[in-house]
MDTraj code that builds the backbone (N, CA, C; nanometers):
import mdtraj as md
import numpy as np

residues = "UNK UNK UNK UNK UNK UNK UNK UNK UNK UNK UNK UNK UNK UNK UNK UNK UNK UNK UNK UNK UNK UNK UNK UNK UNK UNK UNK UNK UNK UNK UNK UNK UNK UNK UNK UNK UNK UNK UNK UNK UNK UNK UNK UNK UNK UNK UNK UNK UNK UNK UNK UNK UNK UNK UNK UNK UNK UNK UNK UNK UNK UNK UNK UNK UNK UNK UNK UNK UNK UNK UNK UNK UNK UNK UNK UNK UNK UNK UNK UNK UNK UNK UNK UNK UNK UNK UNK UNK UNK UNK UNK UNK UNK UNK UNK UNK UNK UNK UNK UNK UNK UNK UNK UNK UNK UNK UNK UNK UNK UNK UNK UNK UNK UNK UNK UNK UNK UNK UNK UNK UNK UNK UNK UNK UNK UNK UNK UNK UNK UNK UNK UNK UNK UNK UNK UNK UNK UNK UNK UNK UNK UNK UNK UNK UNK UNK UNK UNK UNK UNK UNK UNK UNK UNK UNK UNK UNK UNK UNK UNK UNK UNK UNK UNK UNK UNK UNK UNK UNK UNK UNK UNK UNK UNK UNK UNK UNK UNK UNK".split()
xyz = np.array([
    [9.7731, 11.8936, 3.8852],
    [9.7992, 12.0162, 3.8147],
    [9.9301, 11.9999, 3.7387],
    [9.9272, 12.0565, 3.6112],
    [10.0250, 12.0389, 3.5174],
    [10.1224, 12.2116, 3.5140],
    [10.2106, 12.2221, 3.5379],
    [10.2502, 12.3574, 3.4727],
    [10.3695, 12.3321, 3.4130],
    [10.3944, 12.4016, 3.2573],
    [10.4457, 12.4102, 3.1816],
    [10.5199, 12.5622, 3.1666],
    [10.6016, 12.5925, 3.1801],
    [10.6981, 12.7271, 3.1646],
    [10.7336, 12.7513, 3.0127],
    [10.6335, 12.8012, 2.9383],
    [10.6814, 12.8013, 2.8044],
    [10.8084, 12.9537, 2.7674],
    [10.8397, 13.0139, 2.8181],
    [10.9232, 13.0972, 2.7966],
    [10.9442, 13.2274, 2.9152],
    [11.0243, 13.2965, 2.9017],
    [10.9857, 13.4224, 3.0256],
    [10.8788, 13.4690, 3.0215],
    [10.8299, 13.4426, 3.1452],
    [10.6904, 13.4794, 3.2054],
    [10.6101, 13.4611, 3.1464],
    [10.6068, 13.3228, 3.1080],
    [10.4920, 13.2573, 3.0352],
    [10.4769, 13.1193, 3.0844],
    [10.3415, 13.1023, 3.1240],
    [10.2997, 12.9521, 3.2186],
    [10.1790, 12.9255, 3.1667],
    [10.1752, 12.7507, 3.1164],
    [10.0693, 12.7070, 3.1183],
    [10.0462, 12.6066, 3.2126],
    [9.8999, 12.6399, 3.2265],
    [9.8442, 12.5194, 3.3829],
    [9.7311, 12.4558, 3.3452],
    [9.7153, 12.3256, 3.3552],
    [9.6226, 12.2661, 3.2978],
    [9.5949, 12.1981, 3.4421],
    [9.5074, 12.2078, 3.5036],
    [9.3991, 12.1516, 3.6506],
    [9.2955, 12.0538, 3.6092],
    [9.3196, 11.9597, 3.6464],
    [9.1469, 11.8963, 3.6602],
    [9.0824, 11.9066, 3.8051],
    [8.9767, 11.8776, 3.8573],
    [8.9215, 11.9393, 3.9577],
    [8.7202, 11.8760, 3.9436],
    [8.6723, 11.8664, 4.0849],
    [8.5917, 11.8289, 4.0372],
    [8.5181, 11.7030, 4.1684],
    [8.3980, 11.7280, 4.1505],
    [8.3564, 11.6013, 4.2168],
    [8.3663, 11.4570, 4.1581],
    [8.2972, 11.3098, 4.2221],
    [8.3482, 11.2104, 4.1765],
    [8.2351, 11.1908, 4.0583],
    [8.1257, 11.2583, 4.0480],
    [8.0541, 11.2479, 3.9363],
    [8.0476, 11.3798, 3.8268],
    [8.1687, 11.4902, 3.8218],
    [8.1785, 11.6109, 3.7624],
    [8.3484, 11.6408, 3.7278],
    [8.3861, 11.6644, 3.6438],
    [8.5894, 11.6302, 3.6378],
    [8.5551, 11.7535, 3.5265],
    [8.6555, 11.8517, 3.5876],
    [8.6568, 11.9992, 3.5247],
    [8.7519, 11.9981, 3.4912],
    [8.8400, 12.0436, 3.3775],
    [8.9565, 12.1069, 3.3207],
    [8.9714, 12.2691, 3.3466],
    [9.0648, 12.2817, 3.3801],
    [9.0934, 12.4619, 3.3764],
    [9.2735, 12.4758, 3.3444],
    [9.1932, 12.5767, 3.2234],
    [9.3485, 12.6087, 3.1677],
    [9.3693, 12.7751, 3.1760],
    [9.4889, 12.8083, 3.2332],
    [9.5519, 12.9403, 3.2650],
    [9.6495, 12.9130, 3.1805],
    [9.6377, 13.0493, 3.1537],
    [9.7884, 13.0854, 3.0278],
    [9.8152, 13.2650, 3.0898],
    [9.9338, 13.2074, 3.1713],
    [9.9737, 13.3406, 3.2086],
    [10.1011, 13.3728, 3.0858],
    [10.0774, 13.4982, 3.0600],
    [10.1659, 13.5926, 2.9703],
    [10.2323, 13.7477, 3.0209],
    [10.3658, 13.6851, 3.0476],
    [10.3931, 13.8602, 3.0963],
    [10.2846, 13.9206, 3.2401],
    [10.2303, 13.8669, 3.3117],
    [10.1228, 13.9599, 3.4187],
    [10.0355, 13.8868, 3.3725],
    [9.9396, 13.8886, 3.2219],
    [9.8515, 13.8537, 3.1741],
    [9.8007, 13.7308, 3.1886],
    [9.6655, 13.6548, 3.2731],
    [9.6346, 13.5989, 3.2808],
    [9.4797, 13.5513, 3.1907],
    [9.4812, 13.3997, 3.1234],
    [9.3689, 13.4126, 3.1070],
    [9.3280, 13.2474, 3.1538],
    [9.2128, 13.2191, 3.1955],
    [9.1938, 13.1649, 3.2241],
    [9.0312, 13.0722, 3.1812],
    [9.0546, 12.9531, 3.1622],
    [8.9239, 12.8828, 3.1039],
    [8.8556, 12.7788, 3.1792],
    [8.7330, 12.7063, 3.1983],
    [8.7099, 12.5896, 3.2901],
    [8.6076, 12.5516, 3.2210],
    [8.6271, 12.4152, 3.1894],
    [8.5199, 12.3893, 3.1162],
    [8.4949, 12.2091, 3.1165],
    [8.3778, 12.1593, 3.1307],
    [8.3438, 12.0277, 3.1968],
    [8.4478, 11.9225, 3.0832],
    [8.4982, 11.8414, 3.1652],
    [8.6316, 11.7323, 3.0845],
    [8.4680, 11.6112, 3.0555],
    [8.4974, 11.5767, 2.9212],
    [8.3881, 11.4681, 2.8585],
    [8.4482, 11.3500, 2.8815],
    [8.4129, 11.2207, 2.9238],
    [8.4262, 11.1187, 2.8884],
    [8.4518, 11.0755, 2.7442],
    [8.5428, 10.9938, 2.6922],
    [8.6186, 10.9246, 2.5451],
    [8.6127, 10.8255, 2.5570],
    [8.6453, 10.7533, 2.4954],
    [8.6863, 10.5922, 2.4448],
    [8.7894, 10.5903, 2.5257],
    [8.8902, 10.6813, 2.5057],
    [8.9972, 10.6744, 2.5640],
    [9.0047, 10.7203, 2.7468],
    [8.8958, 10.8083, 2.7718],
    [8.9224, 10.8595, 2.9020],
    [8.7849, 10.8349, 2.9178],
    [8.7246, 10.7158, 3.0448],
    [8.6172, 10.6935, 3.0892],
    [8.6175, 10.7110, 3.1691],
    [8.4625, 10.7490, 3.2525],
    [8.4805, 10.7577, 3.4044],
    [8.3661, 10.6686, 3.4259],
    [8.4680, 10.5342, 3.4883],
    [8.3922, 10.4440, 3.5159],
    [8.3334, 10.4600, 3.6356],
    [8.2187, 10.4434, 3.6907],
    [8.1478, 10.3984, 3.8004],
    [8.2162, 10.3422, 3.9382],
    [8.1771, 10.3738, 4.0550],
    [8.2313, 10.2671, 4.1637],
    [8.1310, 10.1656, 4.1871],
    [8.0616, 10.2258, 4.2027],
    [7.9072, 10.1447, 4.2231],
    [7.8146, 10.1342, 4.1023],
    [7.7302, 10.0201, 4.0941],
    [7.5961, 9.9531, 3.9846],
    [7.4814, 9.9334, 4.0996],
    [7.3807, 9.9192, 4.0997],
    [7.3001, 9.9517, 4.1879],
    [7.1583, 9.8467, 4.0760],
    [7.0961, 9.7687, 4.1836],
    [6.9553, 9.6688, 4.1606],
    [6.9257, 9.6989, 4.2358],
    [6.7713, 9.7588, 4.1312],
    [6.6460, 9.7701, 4.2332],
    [6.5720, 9.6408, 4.2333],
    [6.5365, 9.6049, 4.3613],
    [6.4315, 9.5014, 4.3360],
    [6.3022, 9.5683, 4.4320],
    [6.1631, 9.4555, 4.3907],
    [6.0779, 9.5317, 4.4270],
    [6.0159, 9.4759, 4.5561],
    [5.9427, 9.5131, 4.6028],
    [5.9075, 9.4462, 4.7691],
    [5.8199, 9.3098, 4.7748],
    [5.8021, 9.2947, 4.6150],
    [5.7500, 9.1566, 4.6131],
    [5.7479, 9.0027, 4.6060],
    [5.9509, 9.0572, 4.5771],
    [6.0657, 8.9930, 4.5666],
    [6.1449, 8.9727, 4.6988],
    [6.1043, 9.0083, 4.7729],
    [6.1959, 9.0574, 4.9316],
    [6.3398, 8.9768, 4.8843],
    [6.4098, 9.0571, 4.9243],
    [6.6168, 8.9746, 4.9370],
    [6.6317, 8.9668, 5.1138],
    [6.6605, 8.8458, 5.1579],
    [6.7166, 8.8070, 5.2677],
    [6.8375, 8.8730, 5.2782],
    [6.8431, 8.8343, 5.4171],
    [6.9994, 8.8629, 5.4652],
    [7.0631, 8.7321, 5.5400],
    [7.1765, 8.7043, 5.5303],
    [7.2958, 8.7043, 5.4328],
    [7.2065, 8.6874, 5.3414],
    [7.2673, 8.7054, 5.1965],
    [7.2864, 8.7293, 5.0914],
    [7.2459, 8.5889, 5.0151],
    [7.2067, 8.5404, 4.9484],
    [7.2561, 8.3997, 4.8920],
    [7.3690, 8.4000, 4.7433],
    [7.4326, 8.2978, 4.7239],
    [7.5077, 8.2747, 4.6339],
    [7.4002, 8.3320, 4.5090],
    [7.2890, 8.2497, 4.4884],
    [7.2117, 8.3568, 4.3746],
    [7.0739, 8.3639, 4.3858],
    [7.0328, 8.5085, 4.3921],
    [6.9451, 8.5669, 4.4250],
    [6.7774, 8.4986, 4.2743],
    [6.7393, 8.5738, 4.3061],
    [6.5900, 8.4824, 4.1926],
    [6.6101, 8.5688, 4.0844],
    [6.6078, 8.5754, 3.9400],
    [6.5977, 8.6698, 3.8488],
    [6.4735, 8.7034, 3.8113],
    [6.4785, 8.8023, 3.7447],
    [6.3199, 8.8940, 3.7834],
    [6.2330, 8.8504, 3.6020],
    [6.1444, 8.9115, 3.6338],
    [6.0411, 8.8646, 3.4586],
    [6.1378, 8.9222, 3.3689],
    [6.1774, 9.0821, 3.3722],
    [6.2226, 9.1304, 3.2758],
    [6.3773, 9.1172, 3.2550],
    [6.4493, 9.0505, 3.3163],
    [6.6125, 9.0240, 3.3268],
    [6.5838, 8.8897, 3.2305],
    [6.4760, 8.7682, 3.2654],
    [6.4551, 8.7128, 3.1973],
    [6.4739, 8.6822, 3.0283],
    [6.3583, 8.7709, 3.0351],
    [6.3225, 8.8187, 2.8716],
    [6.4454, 8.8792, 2.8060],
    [6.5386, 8.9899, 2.9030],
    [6.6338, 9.0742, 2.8389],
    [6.7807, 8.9664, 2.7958],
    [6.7884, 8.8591, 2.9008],
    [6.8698, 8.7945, 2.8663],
    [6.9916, 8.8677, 2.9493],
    [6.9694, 8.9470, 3.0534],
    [7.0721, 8.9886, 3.1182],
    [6.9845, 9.1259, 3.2439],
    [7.1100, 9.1067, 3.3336],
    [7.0702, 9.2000, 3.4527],
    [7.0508, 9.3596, 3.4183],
    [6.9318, 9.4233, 3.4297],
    [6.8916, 9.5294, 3.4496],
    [7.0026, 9.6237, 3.5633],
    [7.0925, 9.6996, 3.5697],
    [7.1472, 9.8151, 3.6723],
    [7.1403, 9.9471, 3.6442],
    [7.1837, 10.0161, 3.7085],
    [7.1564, 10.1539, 3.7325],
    [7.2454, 10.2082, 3.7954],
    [7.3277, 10.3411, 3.7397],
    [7.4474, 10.4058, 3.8254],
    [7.3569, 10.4571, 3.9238],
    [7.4311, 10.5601, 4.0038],
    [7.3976, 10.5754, 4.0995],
    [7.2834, 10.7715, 4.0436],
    [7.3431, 10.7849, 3.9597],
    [7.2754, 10.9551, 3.8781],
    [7.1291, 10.8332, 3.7855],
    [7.1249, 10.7384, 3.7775],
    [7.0464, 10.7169, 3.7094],
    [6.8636, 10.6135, 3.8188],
    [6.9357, 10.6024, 3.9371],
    [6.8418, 10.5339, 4.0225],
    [6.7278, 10.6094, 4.0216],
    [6.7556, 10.7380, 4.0564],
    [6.6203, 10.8488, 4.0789],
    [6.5238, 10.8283, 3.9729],
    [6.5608, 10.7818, 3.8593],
    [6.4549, 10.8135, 3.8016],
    [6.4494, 10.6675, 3.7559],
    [6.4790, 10.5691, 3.7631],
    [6.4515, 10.4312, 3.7875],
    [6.3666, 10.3632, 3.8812],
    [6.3860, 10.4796, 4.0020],
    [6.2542, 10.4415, 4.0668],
    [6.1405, 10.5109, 4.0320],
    [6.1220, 10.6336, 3.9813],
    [6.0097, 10.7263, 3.9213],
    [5.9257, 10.6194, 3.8436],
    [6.0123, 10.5772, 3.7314],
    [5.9254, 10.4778, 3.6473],
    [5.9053, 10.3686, 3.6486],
    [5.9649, 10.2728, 3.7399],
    [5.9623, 10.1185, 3.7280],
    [5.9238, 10.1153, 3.8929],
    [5.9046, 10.1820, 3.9811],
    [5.8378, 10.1466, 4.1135],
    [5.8167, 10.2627, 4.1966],
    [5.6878, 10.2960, 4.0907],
    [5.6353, 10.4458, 4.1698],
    [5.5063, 10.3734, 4.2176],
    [5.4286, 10.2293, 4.2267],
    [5.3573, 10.2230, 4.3368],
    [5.3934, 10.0817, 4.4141],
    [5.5518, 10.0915, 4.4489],
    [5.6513, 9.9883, 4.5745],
    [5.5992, 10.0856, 4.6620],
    [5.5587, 9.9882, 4.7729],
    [5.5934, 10.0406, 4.9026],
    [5.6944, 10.0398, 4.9595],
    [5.7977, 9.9601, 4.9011],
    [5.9563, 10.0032, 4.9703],
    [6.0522, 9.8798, 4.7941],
    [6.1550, 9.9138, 4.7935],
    [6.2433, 9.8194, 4.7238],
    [6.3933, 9.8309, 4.7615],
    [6.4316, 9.6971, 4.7770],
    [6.5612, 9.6289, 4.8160],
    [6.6401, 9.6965, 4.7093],
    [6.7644, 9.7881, 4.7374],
    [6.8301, 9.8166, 4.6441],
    [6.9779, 9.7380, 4.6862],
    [7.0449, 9.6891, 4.5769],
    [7.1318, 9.6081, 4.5871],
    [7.2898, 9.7160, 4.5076],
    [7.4095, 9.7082, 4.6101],
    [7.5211, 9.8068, 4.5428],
    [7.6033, 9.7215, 4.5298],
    [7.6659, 9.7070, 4.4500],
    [7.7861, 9.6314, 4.3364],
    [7.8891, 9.6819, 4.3169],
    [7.9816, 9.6744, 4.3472],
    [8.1054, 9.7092, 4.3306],
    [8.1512, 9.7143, 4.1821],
    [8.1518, 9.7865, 4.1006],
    [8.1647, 9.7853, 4.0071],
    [8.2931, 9.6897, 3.8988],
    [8.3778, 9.7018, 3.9646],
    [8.5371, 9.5899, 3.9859],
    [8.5123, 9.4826, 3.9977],
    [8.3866, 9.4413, 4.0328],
    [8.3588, 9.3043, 4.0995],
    [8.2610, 9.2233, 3.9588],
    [8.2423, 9.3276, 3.8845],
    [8.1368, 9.2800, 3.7256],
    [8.1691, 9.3554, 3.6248],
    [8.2583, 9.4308, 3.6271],
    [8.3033, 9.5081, 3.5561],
    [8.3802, 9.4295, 3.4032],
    [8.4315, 9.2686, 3.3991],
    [8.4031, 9.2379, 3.3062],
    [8.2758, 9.1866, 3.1895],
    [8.1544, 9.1857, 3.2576],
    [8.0573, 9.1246, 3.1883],
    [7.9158, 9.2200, 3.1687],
    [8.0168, 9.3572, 3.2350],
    [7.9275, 9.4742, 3.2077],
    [7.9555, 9.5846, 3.0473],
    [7.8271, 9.5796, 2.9883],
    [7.8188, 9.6328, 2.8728],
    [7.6930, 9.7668, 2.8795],
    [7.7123, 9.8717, 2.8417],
    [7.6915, 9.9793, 2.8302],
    [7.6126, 10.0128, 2.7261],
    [7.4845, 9.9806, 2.7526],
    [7.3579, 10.0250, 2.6933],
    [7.2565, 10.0765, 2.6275],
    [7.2205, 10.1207, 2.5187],
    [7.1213, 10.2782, 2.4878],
    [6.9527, 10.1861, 2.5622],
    [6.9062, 10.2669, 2.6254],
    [6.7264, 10.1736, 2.7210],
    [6.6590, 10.1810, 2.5790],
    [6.6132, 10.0393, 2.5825],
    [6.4773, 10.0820, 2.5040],
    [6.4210, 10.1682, 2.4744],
    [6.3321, 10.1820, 2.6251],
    [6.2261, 10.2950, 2.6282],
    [6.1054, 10.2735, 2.5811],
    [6.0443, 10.1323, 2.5826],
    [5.9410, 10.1009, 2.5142],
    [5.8155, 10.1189, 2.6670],
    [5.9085, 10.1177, 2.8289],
    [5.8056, 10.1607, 2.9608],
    [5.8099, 10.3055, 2.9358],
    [5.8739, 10.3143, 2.9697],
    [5.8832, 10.5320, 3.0214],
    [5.9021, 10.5905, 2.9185],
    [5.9490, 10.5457, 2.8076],
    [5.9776, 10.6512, 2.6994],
    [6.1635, 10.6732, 2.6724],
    [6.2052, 10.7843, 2.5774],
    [6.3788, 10.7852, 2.5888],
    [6.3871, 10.8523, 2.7159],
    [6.5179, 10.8100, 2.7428],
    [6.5695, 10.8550, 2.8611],
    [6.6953, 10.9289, 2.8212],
    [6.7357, 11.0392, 2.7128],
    [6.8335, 11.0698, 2.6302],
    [6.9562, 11.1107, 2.7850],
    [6.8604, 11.1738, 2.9105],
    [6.9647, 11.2467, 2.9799],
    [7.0434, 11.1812, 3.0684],
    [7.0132, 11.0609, 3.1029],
    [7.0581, 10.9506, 3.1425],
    [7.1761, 10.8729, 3.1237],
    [7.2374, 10.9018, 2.9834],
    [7.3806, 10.7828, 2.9262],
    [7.2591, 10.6951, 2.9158],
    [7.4265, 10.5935, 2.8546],
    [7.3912, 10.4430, 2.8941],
    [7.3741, 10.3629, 2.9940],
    [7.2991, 10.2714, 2.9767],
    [7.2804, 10.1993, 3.1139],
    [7.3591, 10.0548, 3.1300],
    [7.3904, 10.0300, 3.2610],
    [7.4728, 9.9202, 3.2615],
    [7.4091, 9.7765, 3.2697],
    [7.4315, 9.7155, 3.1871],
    [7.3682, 9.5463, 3.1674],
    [7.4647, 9.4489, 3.2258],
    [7.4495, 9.3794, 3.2875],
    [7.4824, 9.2749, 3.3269],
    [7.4477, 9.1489, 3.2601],
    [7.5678, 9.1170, 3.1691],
    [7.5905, 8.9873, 3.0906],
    [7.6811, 8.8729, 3.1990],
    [7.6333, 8.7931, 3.2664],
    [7.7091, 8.7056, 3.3348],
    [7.6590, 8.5614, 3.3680],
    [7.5194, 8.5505, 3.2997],
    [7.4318, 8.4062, 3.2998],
    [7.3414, 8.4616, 3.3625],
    [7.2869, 8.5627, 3.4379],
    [7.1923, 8.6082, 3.4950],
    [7.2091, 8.6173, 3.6523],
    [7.3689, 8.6141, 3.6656],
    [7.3772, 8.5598, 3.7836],
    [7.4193, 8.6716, 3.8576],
    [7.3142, 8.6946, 3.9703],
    [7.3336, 8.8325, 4.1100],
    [7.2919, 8.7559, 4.2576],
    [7.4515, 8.7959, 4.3352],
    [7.4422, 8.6976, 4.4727],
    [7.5485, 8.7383, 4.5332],
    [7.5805, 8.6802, 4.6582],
    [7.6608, 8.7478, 4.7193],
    [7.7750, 8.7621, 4.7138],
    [7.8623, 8.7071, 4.6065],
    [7.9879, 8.7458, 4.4992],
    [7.9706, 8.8471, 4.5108],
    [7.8735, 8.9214, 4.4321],
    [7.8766, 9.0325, 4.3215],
    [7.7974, 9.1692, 4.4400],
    [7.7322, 9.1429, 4.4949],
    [7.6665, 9.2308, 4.6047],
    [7.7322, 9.2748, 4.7493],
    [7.7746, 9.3873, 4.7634],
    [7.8665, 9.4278, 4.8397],
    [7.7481, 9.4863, 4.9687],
    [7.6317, 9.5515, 4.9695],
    [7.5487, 9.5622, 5.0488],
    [7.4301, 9.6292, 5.0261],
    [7.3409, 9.6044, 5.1257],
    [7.2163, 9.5860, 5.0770],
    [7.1421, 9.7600, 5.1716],
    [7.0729, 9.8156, 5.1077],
    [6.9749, 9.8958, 5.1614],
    [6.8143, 9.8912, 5.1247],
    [6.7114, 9.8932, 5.2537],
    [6.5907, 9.9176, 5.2128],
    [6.5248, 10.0053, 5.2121],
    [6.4555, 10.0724, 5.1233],
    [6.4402, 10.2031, 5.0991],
    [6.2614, 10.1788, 5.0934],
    [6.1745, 10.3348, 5.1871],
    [6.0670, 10.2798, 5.2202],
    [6.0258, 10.4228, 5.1239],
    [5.9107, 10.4107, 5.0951],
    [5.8253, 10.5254, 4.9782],
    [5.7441, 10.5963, 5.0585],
    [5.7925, 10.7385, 5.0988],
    [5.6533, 10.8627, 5.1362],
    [5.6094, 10.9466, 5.0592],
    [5.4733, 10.9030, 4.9891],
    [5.4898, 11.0541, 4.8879],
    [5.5870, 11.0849, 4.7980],
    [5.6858, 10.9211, 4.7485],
    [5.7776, 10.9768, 4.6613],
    [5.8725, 10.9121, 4.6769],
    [5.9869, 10.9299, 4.6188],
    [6.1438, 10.8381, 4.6443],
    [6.2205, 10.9799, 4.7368],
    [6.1957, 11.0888, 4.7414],
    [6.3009, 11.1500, 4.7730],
    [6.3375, 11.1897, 4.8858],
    [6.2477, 11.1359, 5.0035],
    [6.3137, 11.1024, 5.1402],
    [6.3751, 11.0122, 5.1110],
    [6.3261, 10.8878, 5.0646],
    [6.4334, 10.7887, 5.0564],
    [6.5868, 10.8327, 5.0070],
    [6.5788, 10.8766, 4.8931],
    [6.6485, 10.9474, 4.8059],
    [6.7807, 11.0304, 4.9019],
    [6.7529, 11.1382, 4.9714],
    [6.7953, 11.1986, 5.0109],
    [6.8298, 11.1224, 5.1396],
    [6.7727, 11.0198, 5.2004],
    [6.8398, 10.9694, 5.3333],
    [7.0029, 10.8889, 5.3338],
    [6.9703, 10.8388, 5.1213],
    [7.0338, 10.7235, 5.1053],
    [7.1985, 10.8023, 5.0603],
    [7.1813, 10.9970, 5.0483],
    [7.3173, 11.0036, 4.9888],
    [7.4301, 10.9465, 5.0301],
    [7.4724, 10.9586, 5.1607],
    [7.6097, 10.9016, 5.1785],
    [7.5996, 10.7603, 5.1155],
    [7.5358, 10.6390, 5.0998],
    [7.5096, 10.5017, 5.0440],
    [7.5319, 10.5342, 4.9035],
    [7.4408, 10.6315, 4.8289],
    [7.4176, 10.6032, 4.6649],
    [7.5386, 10.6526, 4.6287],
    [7.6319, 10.6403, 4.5794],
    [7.7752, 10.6877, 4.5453],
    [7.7773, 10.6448, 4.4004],
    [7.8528, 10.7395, 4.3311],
    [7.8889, 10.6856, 4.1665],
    [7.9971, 10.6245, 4.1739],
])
top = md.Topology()
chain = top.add_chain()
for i, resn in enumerate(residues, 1):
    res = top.add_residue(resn, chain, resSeq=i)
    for name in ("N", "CA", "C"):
        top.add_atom(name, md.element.get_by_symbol(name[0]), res)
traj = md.Trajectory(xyz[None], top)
């Protein structure tokens, strides 16, 4: 919280506030008694990003990932072709599994420390040539690094099983899925 005393009985307060995926501004301008007060969602800039903690790979159950981890994991058909790793924040998984493994019976999701690839990660507009645009989504995070995902870069692993849907899974995995 910022407060500024611009003259007798006059204060400005500028608050941010907010969860780790929501950062609110609120500005009070008290005058004389007179208070007014505003709150309104703070945007991401060039200049002010809110980077990610976590990147998140889905893989699919046909791929199984061992445990430990290996130095590098197998790259998939379409990481292939793309010339780089497919990820997903953590607001964008839900519907990553909707369209790319709505008939997995379970998929290995892999969480990344974001710090840990955060140089060779570049920020996306999807195709959309499977599911269509995904406008509500952002960008998505690509992984430019030779194709390479292993236990460097993979901080830990969850398996997530399908009932009727992702959102038991979904909902079992909140404390895990973190932005």
């Amino acid at each position: 919280m910022n407060k500024v005393r611009l003259g007798i009985g006059c204060d400005l307060v500028i608050s941010n506030y907010g969860s780790s995926m929501t950062l609110f501004t609120s500005l009070s301008l008290s005058i004389r008694g007179l208070s007014i007060s505003l709150v309104a969602p703070k945007m991401a800039t060039t200049e002010n990003t809110y980077e990610p903690t976590y990147l998140y790979k889905l893989v699919p159950s046909t791929a199984p990932v061992r445990e430990p981890i290996p130095e590098r994991l197998p790259v998939s058909l379409i990481d292939q072709q793309s010339g780089f790793v497919h990820l997903s924040t953590a607001l964008q998984v839900p519907n990553t599994l909707r369209f790319f493994f709505q008939d997995e019976p379970l998929v290995y999701v892999l969480r990344i420390p974001y710090d840990r690839v955060a140089q060779d990660i570049r920020f996306e507009d999807p195709e959309g040539r499977v599911c269509g645009p995904r406008p509500d989504e952002g960008l998505f995070p690509h992984l430019y690094n030779g194709l390479k995902l292993g236990r460097e870069e993979v901080e830990s692993m969850s398996v997530w099983t399908q009932e009727d849907g992702w959102e038991k899974a979904l909902n079992a995995a909140k404390p895990w899925l973190l932005y």
